[in-house]
C-alpha positions in Angstrom: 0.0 0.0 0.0 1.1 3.2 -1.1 2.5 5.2 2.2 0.3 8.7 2.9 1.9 11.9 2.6 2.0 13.7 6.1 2.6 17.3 6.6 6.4 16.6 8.1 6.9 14.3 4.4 5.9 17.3 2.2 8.3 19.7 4.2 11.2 17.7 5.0 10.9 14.5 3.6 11.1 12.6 6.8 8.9 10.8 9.8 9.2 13.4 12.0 6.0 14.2 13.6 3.8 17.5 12.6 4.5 19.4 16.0 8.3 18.7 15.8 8.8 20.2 11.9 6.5 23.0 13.2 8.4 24.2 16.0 11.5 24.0 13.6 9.8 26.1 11.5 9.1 28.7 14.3 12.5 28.0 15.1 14.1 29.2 11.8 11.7 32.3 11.4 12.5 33.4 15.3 15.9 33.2 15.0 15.8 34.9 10.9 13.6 37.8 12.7 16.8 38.3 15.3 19.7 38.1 12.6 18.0 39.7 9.4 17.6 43.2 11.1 21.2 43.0 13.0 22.9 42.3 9.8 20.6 45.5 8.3 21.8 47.8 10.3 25.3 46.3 10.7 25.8 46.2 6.8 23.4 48.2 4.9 21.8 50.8 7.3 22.5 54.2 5.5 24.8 56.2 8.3 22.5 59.3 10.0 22.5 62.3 7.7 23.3 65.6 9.3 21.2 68.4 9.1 23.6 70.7 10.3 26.8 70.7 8.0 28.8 73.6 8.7 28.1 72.6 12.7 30.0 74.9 15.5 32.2 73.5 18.0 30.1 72.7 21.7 26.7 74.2 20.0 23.7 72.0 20.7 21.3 72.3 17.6 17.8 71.6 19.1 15.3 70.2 16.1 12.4 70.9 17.8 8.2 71.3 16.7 7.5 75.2 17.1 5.9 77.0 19.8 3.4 79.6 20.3 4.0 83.3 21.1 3.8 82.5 24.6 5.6 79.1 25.1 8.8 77.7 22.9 7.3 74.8 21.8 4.2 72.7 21.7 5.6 69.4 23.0 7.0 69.3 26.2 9.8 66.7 25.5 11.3 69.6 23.5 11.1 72.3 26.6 12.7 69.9 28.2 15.8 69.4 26.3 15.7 73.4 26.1 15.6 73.9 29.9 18.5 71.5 30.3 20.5 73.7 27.9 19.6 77.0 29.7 20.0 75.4 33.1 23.9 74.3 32.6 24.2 77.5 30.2 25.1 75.7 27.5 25.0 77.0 23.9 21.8 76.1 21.7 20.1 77.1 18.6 16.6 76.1 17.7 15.6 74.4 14.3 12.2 74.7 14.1 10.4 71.8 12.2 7.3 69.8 11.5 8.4 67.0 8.8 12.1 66.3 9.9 12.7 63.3 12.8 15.7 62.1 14.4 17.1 58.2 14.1 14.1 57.1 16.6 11.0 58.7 14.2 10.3 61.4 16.8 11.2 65.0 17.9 13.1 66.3 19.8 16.5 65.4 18.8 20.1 67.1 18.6 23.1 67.8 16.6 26.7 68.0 18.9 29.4 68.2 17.3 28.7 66.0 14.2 26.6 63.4 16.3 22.5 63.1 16.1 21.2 62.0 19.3 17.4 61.4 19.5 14.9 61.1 22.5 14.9 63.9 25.1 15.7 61.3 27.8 18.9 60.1 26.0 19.7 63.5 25.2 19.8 65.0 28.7 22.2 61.6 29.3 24.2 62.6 27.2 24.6 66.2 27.6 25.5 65.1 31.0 28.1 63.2 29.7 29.9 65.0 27.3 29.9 68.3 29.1 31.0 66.1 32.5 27.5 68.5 34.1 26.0 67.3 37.5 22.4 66.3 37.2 21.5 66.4 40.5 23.7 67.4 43.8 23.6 63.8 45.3 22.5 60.4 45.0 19.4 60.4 47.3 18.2 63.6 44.9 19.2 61.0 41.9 16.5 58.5 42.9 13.9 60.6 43.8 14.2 63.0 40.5 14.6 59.7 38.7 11.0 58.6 40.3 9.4 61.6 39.7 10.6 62.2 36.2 9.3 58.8 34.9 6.3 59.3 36.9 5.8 63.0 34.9 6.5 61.2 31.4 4.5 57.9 31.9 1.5 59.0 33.6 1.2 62.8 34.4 2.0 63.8 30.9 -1.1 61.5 29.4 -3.3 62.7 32.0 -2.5 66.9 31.2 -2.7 65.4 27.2 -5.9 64.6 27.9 -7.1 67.8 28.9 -5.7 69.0 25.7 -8.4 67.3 23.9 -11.1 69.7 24.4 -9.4 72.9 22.9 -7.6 70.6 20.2 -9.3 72.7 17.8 -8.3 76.4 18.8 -5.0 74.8 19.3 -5.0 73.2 15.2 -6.3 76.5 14.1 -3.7 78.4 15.7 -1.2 76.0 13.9 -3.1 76.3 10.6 -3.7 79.7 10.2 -0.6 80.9 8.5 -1.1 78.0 5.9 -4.7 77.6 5.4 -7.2 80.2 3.8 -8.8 82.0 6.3 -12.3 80.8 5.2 -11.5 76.9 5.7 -10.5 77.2 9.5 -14.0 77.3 11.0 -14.3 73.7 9.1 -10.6 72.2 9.2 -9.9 73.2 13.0 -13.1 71.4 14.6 -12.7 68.5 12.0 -9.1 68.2 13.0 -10.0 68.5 16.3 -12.8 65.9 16.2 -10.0 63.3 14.7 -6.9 64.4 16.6 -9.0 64.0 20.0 -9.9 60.8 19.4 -6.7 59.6 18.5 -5.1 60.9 21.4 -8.0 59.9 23.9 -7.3 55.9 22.6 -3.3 56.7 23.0 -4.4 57.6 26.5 -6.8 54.5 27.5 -3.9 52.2 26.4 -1.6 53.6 27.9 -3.4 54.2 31.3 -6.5 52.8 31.3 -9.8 53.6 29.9 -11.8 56.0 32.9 -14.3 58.3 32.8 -14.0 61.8 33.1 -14.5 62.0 36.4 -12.1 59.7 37.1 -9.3 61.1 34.9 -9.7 64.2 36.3 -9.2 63.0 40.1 -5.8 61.0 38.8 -4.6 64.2 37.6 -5.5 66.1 40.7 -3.8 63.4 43.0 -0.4 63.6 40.9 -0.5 67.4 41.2 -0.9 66.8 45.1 1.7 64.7 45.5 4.0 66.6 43.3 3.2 69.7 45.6 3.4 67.4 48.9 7.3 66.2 47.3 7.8 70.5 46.5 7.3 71.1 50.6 8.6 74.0 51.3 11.9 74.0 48.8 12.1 76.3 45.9 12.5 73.4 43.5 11.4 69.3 43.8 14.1 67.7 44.9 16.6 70.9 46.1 16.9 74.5 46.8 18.7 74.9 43.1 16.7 73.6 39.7 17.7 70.4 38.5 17.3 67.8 35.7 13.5 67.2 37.2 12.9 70.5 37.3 13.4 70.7 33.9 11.1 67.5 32.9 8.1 69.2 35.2 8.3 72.8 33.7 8.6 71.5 30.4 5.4 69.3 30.7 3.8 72.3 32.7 5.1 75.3 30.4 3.4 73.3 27.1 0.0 72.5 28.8 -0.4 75.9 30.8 1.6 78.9 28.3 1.3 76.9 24.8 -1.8 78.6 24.0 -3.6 80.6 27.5 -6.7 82.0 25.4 -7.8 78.1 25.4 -8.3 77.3 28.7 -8.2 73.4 30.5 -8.8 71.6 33.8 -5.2 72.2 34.0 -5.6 75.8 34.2 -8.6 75.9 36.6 -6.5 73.4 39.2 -3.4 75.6 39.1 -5.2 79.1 39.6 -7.1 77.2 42.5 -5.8 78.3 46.0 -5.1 74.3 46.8 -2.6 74.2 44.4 -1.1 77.9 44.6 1.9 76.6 46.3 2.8 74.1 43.0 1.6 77.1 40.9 4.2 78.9 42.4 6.8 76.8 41.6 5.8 76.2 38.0 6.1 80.7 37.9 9.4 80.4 39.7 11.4 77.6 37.4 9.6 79.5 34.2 12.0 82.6 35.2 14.7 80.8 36.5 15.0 78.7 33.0 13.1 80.9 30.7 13.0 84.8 31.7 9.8 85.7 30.3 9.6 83.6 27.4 6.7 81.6 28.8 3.9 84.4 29.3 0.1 83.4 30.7 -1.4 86.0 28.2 -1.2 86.6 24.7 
């Protein structure tokens, strides 16, 4: 009798059983998905284009989204490469874009000296680095500006994003208006709005969970408290001089509060509130310390 064809005699021409020439299979394709994109980059990866040719010696060239009249920039990961400049006084020029991205896809990132670096918390690494700066003044002010700046960008930050939603559209028709006919931004900017909010509200519910309002709202106001309780009575988070935190919170605070003060928040309505005047404080205080008065609360 004429032996049946099995699934492990069509692939390999043996006896093996079915499960055995399938987790070869896997096998091959697991360890093809590990060595194919190594050997891409290692061989055939173009090399990172510069942007900045005729680069100056020790100048930091921030590529950066722009700001608004009152605040340098509309994302916050951007201030805060910025305020890590100012704060160690270190020399910086702004390249204002919308289309160009550094290695990672995203913006911010930097020029130094003939070197891209992307991502604003590899940037501030290496700043520290290469100019031999002191983030913080110790290592007890290390772990706690370490908490509280990953607590800022992994939760705080989504929860002020979300507050952006409902002026998305005076904030899209503030960034259309010097490209789009007058007589199209009552359509575009609400339309816009409409899409941009719902993208960002589904960014939001996977990243922290889907809540209702009321809910979001109270996780934002217990992060503010204990980012006041952490404040105390010291002119900055962790220490009586700014530091690399300080940086991370006005940056998150300076985009959501000065980007654009004509459209107003729940982030605005909690920091004007007398239970958060002490944080609100603060937030004025590193704005003139870092910025002078380059972040204004009216247009």
């Amino acid at each position: 009798m004429r032996k049946r064809n099995t699934c492990s005699n069509m692939v390999f021409g043996c006896d093996c059983c079915c499960v055995s020439s399938f987790v070869y299979i896997v096998g091959l394709f697991t360890i093809a998905s590990k060595v194919l994109p190594f050997l891409h980059k290692k061989f055939f990866k173009k090399p990172v284009e510069l942007q900045e040719k005729n680069f100056k010696k020790d100048v930091v060239y921030l590529y950066q989204f722009p700001g608004t009249p009152t605040c340098s920039s509309l994302s916050p990961f951007c201030i805060k490469v910025e305020a890590y400049c100012r704060l160690h006084n270190l020399k910086f020029e702004r390249r204002n874009t919308y289309s160009l991205r550094g290695s990672n896809g995203l913006l911010p990132f930097i020029e130094l000296n003939g070197e891209q670096i992307a991502d604003s918390q590899i940037i501030v690494k290496r700043l520290t680095q290469i100019f031999k700066l002191k983030a913080y003044p110790d290592e007890q002010t290390t772990a706690l500006g370490h908490a509280v700046d990953r607590m800022f960008e992994n939760h705080t930050f989504k929860l002020m994003l979300r507050t952006r939603v409902a002026v998305l559209d005076k904030l899209l028709a503030f960034v259309a208006a010097p490209k789009v006919p007058a007589f199209l931004l009552p359509i575009i900017a609400p339309l816009g709005g409409y899409f941009a909010g719902n993208m960002l509200t589904g960014r939001i519910a996977s990243s922290i969970g889907k809540f209702t309002d009321a809910e979001y709202d109270e996780m934002l106001k217990n992060d503010l408290t204990q980012l006041q309780t952490i404040l105390g009575k010291k002119k900055f988070l962790v220490a009586d001089e700014p530091t690399a935190v300080d940086c991370t919170a006005f940056s998150h605070f300076g985009t959501f509060y000065y980007a654009l003060p004509s459209a107003r928040n729940n982030l605005h309505s909690l920091l004007d509130s007398s239970k958060f005047s002490v944080l609100k404080e603060y937030v004025v205080r590193c704005q003139e310390r870092l910025f002078g008065n380059e972040f204004r609360d009216s247009q």
